[in-house]
C-alpha positions in Angstrom: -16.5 -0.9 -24.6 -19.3 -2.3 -22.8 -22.7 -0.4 -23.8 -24.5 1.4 -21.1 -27.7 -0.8 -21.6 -25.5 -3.8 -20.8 -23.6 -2.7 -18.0 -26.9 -1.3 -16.5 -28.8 -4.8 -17.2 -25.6 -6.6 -15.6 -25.5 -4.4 -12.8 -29.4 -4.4 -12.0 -29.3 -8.4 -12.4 -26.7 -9.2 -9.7 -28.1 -6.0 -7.0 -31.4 -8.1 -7.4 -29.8 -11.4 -6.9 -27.7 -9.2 -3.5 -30.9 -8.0 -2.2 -32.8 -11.3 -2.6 -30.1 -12.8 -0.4 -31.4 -10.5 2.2 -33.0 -11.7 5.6 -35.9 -10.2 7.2 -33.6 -8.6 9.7 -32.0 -6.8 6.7 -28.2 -8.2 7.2 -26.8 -11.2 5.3 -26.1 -14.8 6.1 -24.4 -16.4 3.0 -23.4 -19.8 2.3 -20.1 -21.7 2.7 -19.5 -24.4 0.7 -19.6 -28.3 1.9 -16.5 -29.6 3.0 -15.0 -33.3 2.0 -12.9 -32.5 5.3 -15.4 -31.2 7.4 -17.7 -34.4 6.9 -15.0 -36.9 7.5 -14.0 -35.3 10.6 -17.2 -34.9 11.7 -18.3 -38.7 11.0 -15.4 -40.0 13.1 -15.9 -37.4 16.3 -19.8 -38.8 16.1 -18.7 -42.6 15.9 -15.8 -42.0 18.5 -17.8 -40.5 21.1 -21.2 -43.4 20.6 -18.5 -46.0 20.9 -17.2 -45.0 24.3 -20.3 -43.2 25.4 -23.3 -46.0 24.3 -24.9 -42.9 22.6 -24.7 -43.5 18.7 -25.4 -40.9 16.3 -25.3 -43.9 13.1 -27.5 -42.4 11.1 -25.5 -39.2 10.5 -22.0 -41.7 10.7 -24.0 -43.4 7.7 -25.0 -40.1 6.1 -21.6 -38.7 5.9 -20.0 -41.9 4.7 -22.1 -41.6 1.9 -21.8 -38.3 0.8 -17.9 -39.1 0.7 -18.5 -41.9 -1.4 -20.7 -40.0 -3.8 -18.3 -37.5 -3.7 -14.8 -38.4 -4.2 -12.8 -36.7 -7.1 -12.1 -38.5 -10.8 -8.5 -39.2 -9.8 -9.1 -41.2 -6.7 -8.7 -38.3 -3.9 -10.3 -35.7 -1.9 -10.7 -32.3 -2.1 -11.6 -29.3 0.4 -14.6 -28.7 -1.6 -16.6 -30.4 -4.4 -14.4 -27.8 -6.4 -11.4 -28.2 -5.2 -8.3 -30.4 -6.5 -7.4 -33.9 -4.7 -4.9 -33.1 -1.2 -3.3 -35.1 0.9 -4.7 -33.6 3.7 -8.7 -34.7 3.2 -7.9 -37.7 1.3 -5.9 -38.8 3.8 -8.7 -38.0 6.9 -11.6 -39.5 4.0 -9.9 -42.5 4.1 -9.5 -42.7 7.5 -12.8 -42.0 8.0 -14.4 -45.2 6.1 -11.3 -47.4 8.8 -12.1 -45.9 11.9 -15.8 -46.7 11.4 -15.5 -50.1 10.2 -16.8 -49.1 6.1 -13.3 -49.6 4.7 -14.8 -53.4 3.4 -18.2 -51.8 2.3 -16.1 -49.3 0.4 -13.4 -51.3 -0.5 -13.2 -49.5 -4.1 -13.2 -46.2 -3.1 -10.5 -46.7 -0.3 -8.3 -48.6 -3.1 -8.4 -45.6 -5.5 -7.5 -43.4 -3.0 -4.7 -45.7 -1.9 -3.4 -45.4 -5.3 -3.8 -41.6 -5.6 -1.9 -41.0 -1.9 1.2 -43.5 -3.8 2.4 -40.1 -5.1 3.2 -38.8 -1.7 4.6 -42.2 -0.5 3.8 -45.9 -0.3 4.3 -46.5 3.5 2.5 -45.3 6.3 6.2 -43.0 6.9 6.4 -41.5 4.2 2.8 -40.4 3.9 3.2 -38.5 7.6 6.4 -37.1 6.8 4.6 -35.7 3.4 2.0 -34.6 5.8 4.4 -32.6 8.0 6.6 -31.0 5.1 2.6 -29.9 4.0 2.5 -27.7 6.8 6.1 -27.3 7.8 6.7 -25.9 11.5 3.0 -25.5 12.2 1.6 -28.1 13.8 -1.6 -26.7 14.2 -3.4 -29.0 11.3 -0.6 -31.7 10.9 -1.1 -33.3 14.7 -5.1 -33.5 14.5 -4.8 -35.2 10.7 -2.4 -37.7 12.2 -3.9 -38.1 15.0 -6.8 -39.0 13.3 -5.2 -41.4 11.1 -3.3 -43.3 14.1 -6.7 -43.3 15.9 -8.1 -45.2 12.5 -4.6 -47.5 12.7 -3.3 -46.0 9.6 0.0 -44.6 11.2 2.1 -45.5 14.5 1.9 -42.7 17.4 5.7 -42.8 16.9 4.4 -40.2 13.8 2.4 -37.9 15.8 4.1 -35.1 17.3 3.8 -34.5 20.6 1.9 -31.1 21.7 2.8 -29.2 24.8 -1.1 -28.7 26.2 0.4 -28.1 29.9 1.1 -24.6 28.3 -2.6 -23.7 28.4 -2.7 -23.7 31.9 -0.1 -20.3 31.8 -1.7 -17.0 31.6 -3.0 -16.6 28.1 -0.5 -13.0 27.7 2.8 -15.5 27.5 1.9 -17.4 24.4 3.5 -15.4 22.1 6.7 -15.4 23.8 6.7 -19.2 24.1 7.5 -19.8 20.0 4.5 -22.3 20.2 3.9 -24.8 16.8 0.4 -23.9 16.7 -1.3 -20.8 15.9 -3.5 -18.6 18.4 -6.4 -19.5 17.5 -5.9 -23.2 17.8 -5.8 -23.7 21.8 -8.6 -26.3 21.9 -6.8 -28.3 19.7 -3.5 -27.7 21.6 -5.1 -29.0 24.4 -7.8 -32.1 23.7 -5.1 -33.1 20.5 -2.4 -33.2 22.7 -4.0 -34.3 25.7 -4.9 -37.6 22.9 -1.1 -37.7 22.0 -0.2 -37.6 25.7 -2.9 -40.8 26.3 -1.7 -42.8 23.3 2.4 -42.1 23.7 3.2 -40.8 27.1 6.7 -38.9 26.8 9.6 -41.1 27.7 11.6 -37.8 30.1 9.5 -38.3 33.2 9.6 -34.9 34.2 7.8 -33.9 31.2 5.4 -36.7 31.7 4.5 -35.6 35.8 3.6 -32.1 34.3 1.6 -33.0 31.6 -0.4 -35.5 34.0 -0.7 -33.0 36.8 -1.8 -30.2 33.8 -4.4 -32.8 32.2 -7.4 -31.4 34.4 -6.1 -27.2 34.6 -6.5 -27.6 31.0 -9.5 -29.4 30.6 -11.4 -26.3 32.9 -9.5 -24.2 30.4 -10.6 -25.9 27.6 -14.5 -25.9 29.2 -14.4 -21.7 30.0 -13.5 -21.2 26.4 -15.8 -23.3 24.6 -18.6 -20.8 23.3 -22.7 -21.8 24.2 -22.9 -23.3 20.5 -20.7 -26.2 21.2 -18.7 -25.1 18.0 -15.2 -24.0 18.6 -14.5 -20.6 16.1 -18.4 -22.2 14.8 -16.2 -24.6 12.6 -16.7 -28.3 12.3 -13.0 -29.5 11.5 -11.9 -27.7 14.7 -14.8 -29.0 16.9 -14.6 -32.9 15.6 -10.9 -32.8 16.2 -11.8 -31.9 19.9 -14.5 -34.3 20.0 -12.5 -37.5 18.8 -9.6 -36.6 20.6 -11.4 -36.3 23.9 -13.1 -39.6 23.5 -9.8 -40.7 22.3 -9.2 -40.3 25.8 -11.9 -42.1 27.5 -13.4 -38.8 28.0 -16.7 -38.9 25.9 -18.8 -38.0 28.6 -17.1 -34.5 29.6 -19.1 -31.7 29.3 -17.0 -29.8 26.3 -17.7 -33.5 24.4 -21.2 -33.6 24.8 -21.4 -29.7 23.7 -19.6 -30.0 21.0 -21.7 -33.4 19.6 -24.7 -30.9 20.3 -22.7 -28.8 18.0 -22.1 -31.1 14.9 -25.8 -32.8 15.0 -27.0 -29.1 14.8 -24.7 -28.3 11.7 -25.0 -31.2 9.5 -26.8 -30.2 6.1 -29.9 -32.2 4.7 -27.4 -34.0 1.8 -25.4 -35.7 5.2 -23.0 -33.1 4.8 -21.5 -30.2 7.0 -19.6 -27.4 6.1 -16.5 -25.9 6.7 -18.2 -23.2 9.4 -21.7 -22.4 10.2 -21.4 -19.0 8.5 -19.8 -15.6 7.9 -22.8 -13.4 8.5 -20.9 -10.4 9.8 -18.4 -10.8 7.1 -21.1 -11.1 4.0 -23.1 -8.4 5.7 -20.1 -5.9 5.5 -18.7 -6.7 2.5 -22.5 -6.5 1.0 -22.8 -2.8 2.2 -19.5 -2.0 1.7 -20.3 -2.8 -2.2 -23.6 -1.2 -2.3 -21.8 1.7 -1.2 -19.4 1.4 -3.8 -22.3 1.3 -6.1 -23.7 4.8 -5.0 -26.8 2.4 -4.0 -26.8 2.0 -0.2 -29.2 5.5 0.8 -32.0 4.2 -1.5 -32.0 0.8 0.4 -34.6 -0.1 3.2 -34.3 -0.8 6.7 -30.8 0.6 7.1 -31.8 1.5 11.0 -32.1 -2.1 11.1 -28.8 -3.6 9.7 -26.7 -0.9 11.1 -28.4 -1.6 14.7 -27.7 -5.3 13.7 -23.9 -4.6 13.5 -23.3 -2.8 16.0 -25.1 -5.3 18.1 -22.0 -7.7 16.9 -19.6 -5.5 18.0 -17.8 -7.5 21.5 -18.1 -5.4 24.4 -16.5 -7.9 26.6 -12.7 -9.4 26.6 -13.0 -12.7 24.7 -12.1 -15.7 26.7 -10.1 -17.6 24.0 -7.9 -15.1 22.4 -8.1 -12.5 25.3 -8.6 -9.8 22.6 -10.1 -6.5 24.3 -13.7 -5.4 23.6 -14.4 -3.4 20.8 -13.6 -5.8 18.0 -16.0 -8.1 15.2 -15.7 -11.1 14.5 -16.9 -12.6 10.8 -19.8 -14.2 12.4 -23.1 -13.1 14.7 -22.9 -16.6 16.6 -21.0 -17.2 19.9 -18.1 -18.7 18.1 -16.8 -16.1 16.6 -13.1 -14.5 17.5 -12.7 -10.6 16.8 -10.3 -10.1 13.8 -8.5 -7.4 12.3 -9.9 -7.8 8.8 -13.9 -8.5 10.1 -13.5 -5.4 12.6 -12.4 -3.1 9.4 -15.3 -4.4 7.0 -17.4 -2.9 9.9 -16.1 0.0 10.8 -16.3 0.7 6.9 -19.5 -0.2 6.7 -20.8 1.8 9.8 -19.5 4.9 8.2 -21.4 4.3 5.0 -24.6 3.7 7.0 -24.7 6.5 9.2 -22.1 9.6 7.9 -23.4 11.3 11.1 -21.2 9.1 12.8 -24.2 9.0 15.1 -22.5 5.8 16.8 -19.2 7.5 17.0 -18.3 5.5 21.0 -18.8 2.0 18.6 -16.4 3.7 16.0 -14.1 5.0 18.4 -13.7 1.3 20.4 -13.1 -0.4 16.9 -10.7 1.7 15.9 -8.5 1.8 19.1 -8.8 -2.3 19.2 -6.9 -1.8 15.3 -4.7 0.2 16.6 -4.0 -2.0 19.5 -3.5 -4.9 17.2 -0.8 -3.5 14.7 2.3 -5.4 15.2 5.6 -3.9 15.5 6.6 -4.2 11.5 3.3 -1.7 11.2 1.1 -4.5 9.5 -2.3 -5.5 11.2 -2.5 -9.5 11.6 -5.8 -11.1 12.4 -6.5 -12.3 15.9 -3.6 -11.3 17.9 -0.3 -8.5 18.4 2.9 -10.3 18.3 1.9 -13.7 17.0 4.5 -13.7 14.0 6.1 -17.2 13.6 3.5 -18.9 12.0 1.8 -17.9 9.1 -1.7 -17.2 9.6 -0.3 -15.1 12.4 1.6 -12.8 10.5 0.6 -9.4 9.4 -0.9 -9.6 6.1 -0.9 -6.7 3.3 -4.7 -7.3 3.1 -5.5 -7.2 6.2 -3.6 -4.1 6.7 -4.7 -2.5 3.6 -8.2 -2.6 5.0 -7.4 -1.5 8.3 -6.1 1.5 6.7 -9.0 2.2 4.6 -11.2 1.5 8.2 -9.5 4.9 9.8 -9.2 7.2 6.3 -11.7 8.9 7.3 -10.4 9.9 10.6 -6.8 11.0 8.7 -8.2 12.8 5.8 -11.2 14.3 8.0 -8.6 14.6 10.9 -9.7 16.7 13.9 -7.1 17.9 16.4 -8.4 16.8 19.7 -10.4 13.8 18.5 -7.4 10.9 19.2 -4.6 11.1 22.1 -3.8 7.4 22.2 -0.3 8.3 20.6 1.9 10.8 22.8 3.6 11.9 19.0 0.5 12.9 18.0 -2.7 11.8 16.5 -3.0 7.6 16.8 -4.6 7.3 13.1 -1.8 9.3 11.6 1.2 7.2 12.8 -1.3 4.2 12.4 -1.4 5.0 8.9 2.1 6.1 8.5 3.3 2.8 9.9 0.7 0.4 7.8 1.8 2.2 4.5 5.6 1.8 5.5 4.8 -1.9 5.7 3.0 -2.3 2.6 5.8 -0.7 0.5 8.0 -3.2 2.5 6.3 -6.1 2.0 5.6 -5.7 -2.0 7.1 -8.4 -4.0 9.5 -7.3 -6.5 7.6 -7.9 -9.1 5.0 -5.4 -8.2 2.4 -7.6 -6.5 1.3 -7.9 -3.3 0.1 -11.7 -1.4 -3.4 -11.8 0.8 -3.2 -14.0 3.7 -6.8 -15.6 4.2 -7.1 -15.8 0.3 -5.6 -18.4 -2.7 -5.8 -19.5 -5.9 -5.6 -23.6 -6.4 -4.6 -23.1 -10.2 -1.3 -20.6 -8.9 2.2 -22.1 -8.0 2.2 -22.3 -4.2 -1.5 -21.7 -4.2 -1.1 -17.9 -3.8 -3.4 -15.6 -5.0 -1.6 -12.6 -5.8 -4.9 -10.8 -7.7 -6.5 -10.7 -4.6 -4.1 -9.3 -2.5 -2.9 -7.1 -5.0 -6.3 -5.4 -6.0 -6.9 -5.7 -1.7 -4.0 -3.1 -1.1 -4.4 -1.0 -3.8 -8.1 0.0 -2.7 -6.2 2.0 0.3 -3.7 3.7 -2.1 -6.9 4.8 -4.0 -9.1 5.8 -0.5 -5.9 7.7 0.1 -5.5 9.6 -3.2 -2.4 7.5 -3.7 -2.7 5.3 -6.5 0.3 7.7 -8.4 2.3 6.7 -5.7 5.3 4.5 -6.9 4.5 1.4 -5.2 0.8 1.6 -6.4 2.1 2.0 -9.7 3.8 -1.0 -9.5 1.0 -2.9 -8.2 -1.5 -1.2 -10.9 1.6 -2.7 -14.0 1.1 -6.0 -12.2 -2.4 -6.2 -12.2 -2.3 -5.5 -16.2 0.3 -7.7 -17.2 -1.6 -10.9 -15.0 -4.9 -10.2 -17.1 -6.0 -13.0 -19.4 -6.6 -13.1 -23.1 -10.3 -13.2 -22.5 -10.4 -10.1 -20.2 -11.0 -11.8 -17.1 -8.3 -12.4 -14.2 -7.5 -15.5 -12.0 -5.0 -16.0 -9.5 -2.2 -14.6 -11.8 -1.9 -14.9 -15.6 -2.7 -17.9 -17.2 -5.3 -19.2 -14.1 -8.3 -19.7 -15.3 -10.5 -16.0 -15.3 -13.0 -15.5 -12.4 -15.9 -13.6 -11.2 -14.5 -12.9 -8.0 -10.7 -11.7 -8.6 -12.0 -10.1 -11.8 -14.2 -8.0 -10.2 -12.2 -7.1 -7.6 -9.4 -6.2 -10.0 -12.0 -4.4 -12.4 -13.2 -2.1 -9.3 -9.8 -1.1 -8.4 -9.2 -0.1 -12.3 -11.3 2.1 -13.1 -9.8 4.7 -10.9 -6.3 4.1 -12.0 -6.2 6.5 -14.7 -5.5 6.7 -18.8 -2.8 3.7 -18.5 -5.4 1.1 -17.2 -8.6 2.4 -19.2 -8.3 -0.2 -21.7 -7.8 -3.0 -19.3 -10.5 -1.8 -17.5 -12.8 -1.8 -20.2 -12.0 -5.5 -21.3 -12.2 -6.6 -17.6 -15.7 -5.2 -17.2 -17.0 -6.3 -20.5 -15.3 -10.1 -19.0 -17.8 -9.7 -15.8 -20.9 -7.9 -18.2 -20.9 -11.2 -20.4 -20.7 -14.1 -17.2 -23.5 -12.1 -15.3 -25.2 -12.7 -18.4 -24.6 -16.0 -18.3 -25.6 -16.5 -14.9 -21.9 -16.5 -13.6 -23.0 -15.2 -10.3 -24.0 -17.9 -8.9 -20.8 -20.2 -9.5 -18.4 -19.2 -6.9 -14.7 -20.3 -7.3 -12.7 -21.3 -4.2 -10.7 -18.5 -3.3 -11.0 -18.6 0.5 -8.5 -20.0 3.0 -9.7 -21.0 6.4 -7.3 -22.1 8.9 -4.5 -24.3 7.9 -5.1 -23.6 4.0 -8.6 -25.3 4.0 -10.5 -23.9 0.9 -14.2 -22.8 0.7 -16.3 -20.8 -1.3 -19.1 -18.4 0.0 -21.6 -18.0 -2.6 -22.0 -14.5 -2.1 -18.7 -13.6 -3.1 -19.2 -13.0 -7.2 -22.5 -11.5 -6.4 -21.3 -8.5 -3.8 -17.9 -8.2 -5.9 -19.8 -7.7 -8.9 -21.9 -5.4 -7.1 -19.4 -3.2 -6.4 -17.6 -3.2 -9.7 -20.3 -3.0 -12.0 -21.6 -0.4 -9.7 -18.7 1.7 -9.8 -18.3 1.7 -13.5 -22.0 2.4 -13.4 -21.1 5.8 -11.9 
């Protein structure tokens, strides 16, 4: 058992380090982590676009090369993050980098030790895109741009880059998920500029198919121009920006106005260390998850400016249909810049969050469009994906028992609080409660049969298959408990799972044996303590785990737990600090 001064000091340490993160405005900005990826990406889109356009960014070029020398793992490769193990994925682009801007000589040593670490995958140019393709299997979405990339550096023939069908962006944005596309929704610039670079580089031998894609080359430039936010920064994130950017100077087309916005973009995001991260931030996503704790904590009501930060929110909710997804208004997106795409799980963290702020419901037309847009977006299987309904071939498409889980926990308060003439969306009866219905039906469905359950935007590098099954597991069982259900069956079964994974030192990781961290122990802690007799013990040991690392200043080393597209880790450095928030200020209570 922790003692009560401990837990106190613990919990009173990492509110203080969650307040000081603060801004002026009230709401929270965060920090994502550098990204080996991002950087080399961006380096080439900069040297691509001041070859062909006489404009030459070389300082930032020569910035970024650097920080990929200084930063290249022990074993010769690249990872995501400076935490993150050696892929093929950013070694591959790294190296490319240093060829397509004429460094390979200058970093001769680097390149070779990477060579040598990439010999696992394959020795020829072949092999290494076929290991590049069975990386991402039928999505294309992140395989095309990499090798791309390395055919634009001269490391692989175009005969290895798949072609991609950007004449299909010129159709009516409502039949993409009936044309079984290789890409995911969110990916349309790169369907376009990345293919439109493919198309450039290895016109398709069946003429037909080559007279539509020339006559569709200008349609889906305009297309590619009306969805291209006032930033610069497609979704605000440099790997899908650059890959635009190199491919449309790939093209001849450095000059067009999306390329110049986007440049704009990049030299605005690079970090002082020549750096640039994997996006510009998740400020609507920390902000949420940051009240959504201090709620948790009983500590939100003694806070200032709470007129401010909810006004601040609700200000981010989208009152207009988005060009690029087409989603309808009413949605939130994980960040306050012009980037950002509505989402299921961003939407939920707000609409949880508004209902902490104000219990008035003072704001009830902004709770009533958000929760209309989730009901809107649950799929036919009764999960909740995250940008679009019907999208289900690809991965990051799918439903996903996290996301649904806090979708759920987004309208509880509307099915435990339920008014009869409040909702008439459903012609059975009340939206929320066949909403619910259907998103528990598909939770019980999609629980693994051992008991767990697997989160879709989050992993674990230590796990087998880089799953994360503590995340997504604690995720889901946080609605069972809004519900009053954690003695249902399935949650029993997740809360037996969640105790056999925990480590000999208290803490959890991934799964058993990962190494423990602040993040997934925390989030498995909070859950816990309201599971009853059977996980008291566990409990107890998990928070005395998180007690001792906040005494040892574990809150501010984050681990890499986050996936953005195409499996691309980051770390937010607010993560262990609003997690731990929440469970140490639940035990607190």
């Amino acid at each position: 058992m922790v003692s009560p001064a401990r837990l106190e000091a613990a919990y009173q340490t990492a509110l203080a380090a969650l307040l000081a993160e603060r801004t002026a405005q009230g709401h929270w900005v965060g920090e994502l982590s550098t990204s080996a990826l991002s950087t080399a990406t961006a380096v080439m889109a900069l040297h691509l676009v001041g070859k062909h356009s006489g404009d030459p960014h070389n300082r930032l070029v020569a910035g970024g090369l650097r920080w990929l020398a200084e930063h290249q793992n022990a074993d010769g490769g690249w990872g995501d993050t400076v935490k993150s193990f050696s892929n093929i994925s950013t070694s591959m682009l790294c190296r490319a980098a240093f060829y397509l801007t004429g460094s390979a000589k200058p970093q001769a040593e680097a390149i070779q030790r990477c060579e040598t670490w990439l010999e696992r995958y394959g020795k020829t140019p072949s092999e290494l895109a076929e290991a590049m393709r069975a990386r991402y299997g039928k999505d294309r979405t992140f395989a095309v741009p990499i090798l791309t990339t390395c055919a634009l550096a001269g490391l692989v023939s175009w005969d290895e880059v798949q072609p991609l069908p950007f004449e299909l962006a010129c159709l009516p944005q409502w039949c993409f998920r009936f044309l079984r596309l290789h890409v995911v929704s969110y990916a349309l610039p790169a369907l376009i500029a990345v293919g439109q670079a493919v198309y450039h580089h290895r016109p398709p031998r069946n003429p037909i198919t080559r007279l539509v894609r020339a006559l569709s080359r200008q349609r889906s430039l305009r297309v590619l121009e009306r969805i291209q936010p006032s930033s610069g920064g497609f979704l605000e994130a440099t790997p899908l920006t650059s890959f635009v950017t190199l491919s449309l100077a790939a093209c001849g087309l450095a000059d067009h106005p999306v390329a110049r916005d986007a440049v704009r973009f990049l030299v605005n995001s690079v970090r002082p260390d020549g750096s640039w991260p994997i996006d510009t931030n998740l400020a609507t996503w920390v902000t949420t998850l940051s009240i959504n704790a201090l709620a948790a904590a009983g500590a939100l009501q003694s806070l200032d400016r709470l007129d401010a930060v909810r006004d601040w929110l609700l200000r981010q909710q989208h009152q207009r249909r988005h060009p690029y997804t087409r989603a309808a208004p009413g949605g939130w997106a994980w960040t306050d810049l012009p980037g950002g795409v509505p989402d299921g799980d961003d939407t939920s963290g707000a609409l949880l969050a508004l209902q902490a702020l104000d219990p008035a419901a003072r704001h009830e037309r902004a709770l009533r469009a958000g929760q209309e847009w989730l009901f809107r977006l649950q799929n036919g299987d009764g999960g909740v994906p995250t940008f679009c309904f019907g999208w289900g071939r690809l991965p990051f498409d799918r439903s996903g028992p996290d996301l649904t889980a806090h979708a759920l926990r987004a309208v509880a308060s509307d099915v435990l609080g339920w008014k009869p003439t409040f909702w008439t969306f459903d012609p059975d009866g009340p939206w929320a409660i066949q909403f619910t219905s259907d998103g528990f039906r598909y939770l019980r469905k999609c629980q693994l049969s051992d008991g767990a359950w697997l989160p879709l935007w989050f992993g674990n590098q230590h796990t087998e298959n880089e799953i994360n099954p503590v995340y997504g597991t604690a995720r889901v069982l946080a609605a069972f408990r809004d519900f009053g259900g954690l003695g249902d069956r399935y949650a029993q079964r997740g809360i037996a799972w969640l105790l056999a994974n925990q480590n000999q030192d208290g803490g959890w990781g991934g799964c058993l044996g990962t190494p423990s961290s602040m993040e997934e122990t925390a989030l498995a802690v909070e859950v816990l303590l309201d599971a009853g007799p059977t996980a008291h013990d566990a409990a107890q040991r998990g928070l005395a785990w998180l007690v001792e690392r906040v005494e040892q200043g574990g809150l501010y080393d984050p681990s890499p737990i986050g996936f953005y597209f195409a499996k691309l880790w980051y770390f937010e450095k607010l993560y262990p600090i609003i997690f731990s928030v929440a469970a140490l200020g639940r035990a607190r209570r």
